[in-house]
ChimeraX commands (.cxc) that place a marker at each C-alpha (Angstrom):
marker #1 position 132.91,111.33,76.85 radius 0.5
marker #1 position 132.40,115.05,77.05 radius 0.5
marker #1 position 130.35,114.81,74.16 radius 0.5
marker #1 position 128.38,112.26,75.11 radius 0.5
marker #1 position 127.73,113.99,78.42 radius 0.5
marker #1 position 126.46,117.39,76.05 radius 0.5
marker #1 position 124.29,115.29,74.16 radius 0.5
marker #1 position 122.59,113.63,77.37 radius 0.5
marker #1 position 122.19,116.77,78.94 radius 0.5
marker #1 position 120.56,118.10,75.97 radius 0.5
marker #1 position 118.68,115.59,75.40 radius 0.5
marker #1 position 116.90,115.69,79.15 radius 0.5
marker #1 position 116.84,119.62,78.44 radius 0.5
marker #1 position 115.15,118.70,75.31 radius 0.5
marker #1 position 112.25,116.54,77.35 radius 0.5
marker #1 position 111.41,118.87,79.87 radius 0.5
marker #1 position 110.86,121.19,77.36 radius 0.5
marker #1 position 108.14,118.79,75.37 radius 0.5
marker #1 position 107.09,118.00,78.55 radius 0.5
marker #1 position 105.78,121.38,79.60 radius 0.5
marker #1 position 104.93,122.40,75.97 radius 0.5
marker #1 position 102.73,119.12,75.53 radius 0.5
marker #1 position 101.39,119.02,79.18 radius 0.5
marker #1 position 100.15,122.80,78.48 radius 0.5
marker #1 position 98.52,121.47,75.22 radius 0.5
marker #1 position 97.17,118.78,77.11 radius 0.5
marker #1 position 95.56,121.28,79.46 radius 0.5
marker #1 position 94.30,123.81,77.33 radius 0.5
marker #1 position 92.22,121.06,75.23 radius 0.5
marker #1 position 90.77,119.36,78.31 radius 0.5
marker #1 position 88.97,122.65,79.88 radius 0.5
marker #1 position 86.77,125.01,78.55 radius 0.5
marker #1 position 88.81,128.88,79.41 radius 0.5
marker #1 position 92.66,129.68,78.94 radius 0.5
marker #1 position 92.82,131.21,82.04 radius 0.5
marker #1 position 91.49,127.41,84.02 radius 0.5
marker #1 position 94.36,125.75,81.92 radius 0.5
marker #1 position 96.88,128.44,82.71 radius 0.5
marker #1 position 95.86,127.60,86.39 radius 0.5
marker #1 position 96.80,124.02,85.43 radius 0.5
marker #1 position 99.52,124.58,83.70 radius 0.5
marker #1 position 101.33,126.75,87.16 radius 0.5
marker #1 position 99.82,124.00,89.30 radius 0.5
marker #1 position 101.82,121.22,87.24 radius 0.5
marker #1 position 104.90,123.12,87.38 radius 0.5
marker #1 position 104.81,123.85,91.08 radius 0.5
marker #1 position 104.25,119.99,92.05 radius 0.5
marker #1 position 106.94,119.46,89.06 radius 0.5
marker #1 position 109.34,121.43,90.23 radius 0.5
marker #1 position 108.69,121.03,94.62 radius 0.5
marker #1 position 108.88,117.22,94.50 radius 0.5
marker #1 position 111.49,116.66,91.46 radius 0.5
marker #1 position 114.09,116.84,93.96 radius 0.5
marker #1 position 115.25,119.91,93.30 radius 0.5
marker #1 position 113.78,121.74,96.05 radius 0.5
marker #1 position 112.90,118.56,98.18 radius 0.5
marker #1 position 115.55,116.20,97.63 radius 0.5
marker #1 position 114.88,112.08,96.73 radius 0.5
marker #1 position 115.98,111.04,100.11 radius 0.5
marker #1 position 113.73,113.55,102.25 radius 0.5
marker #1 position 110.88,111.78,100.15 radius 0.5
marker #1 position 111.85,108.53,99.86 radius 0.5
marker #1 position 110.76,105.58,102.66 radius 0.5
marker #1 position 107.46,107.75,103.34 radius 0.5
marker #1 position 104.05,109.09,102.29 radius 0.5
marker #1 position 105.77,111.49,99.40 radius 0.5
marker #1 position 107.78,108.87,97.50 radius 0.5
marker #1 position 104.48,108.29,95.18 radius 0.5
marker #1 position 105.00,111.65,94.41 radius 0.5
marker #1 position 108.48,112.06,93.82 radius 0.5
marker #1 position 108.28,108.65,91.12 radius 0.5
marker #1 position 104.90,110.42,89.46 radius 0.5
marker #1 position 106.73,113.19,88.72 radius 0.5
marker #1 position 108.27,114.03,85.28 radius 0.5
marker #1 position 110.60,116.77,86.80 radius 0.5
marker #1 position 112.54,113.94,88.68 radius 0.5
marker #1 position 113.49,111.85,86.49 radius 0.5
marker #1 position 114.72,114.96,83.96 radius 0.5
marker #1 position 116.30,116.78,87.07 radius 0.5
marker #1 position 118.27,113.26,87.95 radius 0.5
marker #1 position 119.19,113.37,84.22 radius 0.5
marker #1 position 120.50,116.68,83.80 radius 0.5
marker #1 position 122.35,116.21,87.02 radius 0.5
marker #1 position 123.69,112.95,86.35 radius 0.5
marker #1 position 124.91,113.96,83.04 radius 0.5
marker #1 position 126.50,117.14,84.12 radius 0.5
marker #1 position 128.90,115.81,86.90 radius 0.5
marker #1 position 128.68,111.77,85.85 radius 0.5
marker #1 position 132.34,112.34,84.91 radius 0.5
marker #1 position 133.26,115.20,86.96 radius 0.5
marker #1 position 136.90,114.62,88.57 radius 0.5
marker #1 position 137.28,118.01,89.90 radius 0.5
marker #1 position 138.25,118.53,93.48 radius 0.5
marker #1 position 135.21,119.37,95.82 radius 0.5
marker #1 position 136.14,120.99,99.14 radius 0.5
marker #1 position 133.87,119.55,101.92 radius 0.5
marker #1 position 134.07,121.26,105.29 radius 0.5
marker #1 position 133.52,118.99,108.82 radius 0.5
marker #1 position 130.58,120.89,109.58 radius 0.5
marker #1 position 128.90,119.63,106.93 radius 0.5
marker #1 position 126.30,116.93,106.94 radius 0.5
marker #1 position 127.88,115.62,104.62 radius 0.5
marker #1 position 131.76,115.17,105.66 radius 0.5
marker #1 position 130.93,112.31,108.14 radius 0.5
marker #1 position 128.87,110.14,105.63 radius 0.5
marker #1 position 131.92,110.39,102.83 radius 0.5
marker #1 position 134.40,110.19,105.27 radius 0.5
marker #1 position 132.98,107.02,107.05 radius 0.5
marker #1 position 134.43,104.07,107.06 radius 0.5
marker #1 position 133.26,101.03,104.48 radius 0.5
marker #1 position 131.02,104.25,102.25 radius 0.5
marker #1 position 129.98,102.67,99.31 radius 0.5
marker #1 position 130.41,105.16,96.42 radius 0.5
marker #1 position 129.45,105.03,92.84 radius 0.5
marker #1 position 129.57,101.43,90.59 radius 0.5
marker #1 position 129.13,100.10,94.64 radius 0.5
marker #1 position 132.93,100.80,94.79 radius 0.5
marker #1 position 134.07,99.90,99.05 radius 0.5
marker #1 position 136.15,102.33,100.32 radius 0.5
marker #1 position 137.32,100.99,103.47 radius 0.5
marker #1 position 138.27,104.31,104.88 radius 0.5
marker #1 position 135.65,106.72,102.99 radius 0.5
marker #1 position 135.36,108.28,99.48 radius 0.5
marker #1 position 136.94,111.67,101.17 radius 0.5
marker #1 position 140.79,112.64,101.45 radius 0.5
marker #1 position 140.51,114.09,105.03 radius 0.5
marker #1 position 143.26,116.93,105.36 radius 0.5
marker #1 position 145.85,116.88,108.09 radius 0.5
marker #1 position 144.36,119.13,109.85 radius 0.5
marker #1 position 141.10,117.39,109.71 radius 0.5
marker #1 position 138.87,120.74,109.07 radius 0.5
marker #1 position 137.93,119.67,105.55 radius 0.5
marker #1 position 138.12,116.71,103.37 radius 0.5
marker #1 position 138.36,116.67,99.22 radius 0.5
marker #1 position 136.57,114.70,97.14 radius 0.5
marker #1 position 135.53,114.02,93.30 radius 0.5
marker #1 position 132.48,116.13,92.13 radius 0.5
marker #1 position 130.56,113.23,90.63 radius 0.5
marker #1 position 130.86,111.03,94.27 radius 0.5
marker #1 position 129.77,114.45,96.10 radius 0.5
marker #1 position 127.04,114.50,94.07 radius 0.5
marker #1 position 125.94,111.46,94.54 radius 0.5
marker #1 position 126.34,111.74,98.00 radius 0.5
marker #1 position 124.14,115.00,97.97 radius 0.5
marker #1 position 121.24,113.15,96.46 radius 0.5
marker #1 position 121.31,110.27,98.88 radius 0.5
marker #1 position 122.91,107.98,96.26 radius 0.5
marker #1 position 119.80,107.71,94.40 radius 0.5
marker #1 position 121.26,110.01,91.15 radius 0.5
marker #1 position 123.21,107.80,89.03 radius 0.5
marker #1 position 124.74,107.42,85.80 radius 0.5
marker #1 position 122.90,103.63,86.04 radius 0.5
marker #1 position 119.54,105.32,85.78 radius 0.5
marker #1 position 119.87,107.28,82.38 radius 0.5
marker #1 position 118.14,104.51,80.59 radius 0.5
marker #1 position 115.34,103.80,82.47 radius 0.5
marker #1 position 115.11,107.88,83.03 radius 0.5
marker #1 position 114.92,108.28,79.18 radius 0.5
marker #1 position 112.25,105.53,78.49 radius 0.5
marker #1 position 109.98,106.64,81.18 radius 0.5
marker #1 position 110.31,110.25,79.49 radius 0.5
marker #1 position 109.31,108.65,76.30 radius 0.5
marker #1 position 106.24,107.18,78.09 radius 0.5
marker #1 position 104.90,110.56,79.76 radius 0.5
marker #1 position 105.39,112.28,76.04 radius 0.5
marker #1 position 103.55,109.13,73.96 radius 0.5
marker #1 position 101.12,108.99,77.34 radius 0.5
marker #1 position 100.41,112.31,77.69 radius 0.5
marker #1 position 100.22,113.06,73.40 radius 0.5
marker #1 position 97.56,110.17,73.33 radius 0.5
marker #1 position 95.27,111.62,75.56 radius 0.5
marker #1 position 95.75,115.54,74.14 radius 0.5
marker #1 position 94.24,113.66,70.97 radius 0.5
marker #1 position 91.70,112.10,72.62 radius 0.5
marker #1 position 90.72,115.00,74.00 radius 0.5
marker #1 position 90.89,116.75,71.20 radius 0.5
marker #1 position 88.35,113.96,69.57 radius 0.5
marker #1 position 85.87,113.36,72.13 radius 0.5
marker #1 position 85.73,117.18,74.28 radius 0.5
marker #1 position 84.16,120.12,72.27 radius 0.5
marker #1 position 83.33,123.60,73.86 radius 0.5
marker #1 position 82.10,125.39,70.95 radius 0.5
marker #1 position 78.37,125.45,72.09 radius 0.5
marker #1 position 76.53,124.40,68.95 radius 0.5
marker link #1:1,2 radius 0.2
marker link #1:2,3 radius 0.2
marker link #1:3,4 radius 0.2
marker link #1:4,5 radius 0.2
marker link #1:5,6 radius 0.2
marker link #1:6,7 radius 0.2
marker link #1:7,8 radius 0.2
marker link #1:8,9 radius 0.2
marker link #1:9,10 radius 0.2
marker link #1:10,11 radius 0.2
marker link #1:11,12 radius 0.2
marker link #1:12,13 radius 0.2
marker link #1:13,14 radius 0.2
marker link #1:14,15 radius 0.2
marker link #1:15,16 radius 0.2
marker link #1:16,17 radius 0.2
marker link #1:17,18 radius 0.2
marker link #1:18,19 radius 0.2
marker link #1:19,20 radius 0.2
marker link #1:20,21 radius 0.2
marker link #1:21,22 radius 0.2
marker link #1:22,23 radius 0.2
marker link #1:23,24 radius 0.2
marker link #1:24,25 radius 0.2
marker link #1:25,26 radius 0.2
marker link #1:26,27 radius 0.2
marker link #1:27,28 radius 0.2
marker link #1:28,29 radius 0.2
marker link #1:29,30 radius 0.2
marker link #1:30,31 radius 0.2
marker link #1:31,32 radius 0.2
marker link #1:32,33 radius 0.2
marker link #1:33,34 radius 0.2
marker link #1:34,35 radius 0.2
marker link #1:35,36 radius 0.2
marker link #1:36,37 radius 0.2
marker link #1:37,38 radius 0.2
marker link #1:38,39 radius 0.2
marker link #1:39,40 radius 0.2
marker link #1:40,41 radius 0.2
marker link #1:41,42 radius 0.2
marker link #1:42,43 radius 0.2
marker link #1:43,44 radius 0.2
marker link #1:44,45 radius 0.2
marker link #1:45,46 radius 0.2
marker link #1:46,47 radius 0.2
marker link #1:47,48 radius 0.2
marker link #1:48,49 radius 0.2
marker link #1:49,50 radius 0.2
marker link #1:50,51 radius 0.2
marker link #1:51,52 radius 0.2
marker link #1:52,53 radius 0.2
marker link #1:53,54 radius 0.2
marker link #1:54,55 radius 0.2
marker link #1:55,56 radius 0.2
marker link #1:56,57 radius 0.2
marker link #1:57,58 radius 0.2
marker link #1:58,59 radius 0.2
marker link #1:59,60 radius 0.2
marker link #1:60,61 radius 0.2
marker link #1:61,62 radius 0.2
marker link #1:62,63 radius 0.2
marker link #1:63,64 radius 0.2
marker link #1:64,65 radius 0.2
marker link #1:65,66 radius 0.2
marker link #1:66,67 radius 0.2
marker link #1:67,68 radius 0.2
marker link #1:68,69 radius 0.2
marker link #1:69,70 radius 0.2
marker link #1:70,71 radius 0.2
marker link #1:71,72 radius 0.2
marker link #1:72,73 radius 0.2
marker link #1:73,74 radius 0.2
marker link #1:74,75 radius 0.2
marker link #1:75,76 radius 0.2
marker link #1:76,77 radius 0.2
marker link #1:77,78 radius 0.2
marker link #1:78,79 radius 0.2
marker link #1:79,80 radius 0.2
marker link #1:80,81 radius 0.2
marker link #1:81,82 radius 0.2
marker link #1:82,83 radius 0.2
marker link #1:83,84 radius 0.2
marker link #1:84,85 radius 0.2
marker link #1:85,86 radius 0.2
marker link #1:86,87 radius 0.2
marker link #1:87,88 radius 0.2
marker link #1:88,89 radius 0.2
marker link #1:89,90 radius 0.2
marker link #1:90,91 radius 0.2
marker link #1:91,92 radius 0.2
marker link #1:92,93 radius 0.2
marker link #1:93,94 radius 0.2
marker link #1:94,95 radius 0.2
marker link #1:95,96 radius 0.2
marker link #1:96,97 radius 0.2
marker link #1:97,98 radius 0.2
marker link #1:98,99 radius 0.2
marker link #1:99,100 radius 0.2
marker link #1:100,101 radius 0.2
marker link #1:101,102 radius 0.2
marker link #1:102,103 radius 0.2
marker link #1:103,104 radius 0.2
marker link #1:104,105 radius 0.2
marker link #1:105,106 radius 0.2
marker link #1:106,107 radius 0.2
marker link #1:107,108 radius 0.2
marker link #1:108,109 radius 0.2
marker link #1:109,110 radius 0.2
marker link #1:110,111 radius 0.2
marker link #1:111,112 radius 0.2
marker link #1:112,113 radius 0.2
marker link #1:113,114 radius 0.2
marker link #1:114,115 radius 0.2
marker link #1:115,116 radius 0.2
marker link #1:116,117 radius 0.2
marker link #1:117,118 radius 0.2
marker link #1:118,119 radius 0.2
marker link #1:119,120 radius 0.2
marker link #1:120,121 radius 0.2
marker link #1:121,122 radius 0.2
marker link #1:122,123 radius 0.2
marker link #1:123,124 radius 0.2
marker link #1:124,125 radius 0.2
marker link #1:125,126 radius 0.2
marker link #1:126,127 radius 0.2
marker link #1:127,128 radius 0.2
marker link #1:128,129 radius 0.2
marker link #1:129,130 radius 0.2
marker link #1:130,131 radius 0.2
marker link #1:131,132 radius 0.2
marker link #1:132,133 radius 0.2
marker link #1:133,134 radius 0.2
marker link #1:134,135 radius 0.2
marker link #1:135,136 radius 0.2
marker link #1:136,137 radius 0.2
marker link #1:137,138 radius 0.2
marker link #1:138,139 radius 0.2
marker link #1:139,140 radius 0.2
marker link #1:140,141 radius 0.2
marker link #1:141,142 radius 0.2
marker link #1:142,143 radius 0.2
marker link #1:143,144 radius 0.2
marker link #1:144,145 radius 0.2
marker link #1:145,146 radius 0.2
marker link #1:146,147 radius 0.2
marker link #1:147,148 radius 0.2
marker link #1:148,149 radius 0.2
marker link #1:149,150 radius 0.2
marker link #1:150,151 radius 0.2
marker link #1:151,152 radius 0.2
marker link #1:152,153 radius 0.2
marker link #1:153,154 radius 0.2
marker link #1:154,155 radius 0.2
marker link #1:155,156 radius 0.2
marker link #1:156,157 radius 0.2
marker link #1:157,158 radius 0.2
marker link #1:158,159 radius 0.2
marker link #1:159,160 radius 0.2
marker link #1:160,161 radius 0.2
marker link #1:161,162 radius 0.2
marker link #1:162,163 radius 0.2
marker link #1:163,164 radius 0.2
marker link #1:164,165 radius 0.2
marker link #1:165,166 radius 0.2
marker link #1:166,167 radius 0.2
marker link #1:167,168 radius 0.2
marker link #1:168,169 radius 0.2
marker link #1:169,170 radius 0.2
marker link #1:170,171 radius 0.2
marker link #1:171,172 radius 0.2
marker link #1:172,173 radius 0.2
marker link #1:173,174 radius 0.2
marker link #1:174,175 radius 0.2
marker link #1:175,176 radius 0.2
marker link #1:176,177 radius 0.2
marker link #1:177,178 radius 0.2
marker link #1:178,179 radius 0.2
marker link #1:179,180 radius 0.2
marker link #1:180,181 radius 0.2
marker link #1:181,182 radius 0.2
marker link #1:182,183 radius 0.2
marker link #1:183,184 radius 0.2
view
């Protein structure tokens, strides 16, 4: 299981990484100067990265305007991979204070965690003294994201990937066919 979890992790690591080096290919054959598809190239990676949900997270942007750009975006479905792969497993006690926004939702009664397990009084062990409450890392985590980051969503994660890299490799050879900036 551990292994598997490396290998998946890697694996979405290994993505991003094509993403950004094909993307910046992409770029550089579509305009004329380096410097325009350097511009690009930082503008892609500040969308990326601001609506991946790692700066903006998927519930802040989902059930308005930005949701279009939160599924457009490479970065979110290789962020919700690395996460997901990361903690999918994690059993590891997470301490989670009352003042957080996030006590009340895992402590509530009839929260529905991961697998759409009911937990009639709440995913969270609340303490005796009832300042804190422990909890598994994986069902914090998908708490945290708004219980859209789930092990359930590697596949379609890694064949949407797949499309982007075949999409976007398709049109860096078309481009390379069709665009010339050589001046004859």
């Amino acid at each position: 299981s551990r292994v598997l979890s490396a290998l998946s992790y890697w694996g979405f690591f290994t993505f991003n990484s094509a993403i950004y080096s094909y993307i910046g290919q992409l770029f550089m054959c579509l305009v004329r100067g380096q410097g325009t598809a350097m511009v690009l190239a930082s503008v892609f990676i500040g969308i990326n990265n601001f609506f991946s949900g790692f700066i903006v997270r998927p519930q802040q942007m989902i059930g308005n305007f930005w949701v279009i750009t939160y599924i457009i975006n490479p970065g979110h479905y290789v962020y919700e991979g690395l996460v997901t792969s990361a903690f999918w497993n994690d059993y590891r006690t997470v301490i989670v204070a009352n003042a957080s926004q996030y006590y009340v939702e895992l402590t509530s009664p009839g929260y529905v965690g991961q697998n759409n397990t009911l937990y009639e009084n709440g995913v969270c062990e609340v303490m005796d003294d009832g300042s804190y409450c422990e909890v598994t890392a994986n069902e914090f985590v998908y708490a945290f994201f708004g219980q859209q980051y789930g092990r359930r969503n590697i596949p379609r994660n890694v064949i949407v990937l797949a499309c982007i890299l075949v999409g976007v490799r398709i049109f860096t050879f078309l481009a390379l066919r069709n665009l010339t900036y050589s001046g004859k």
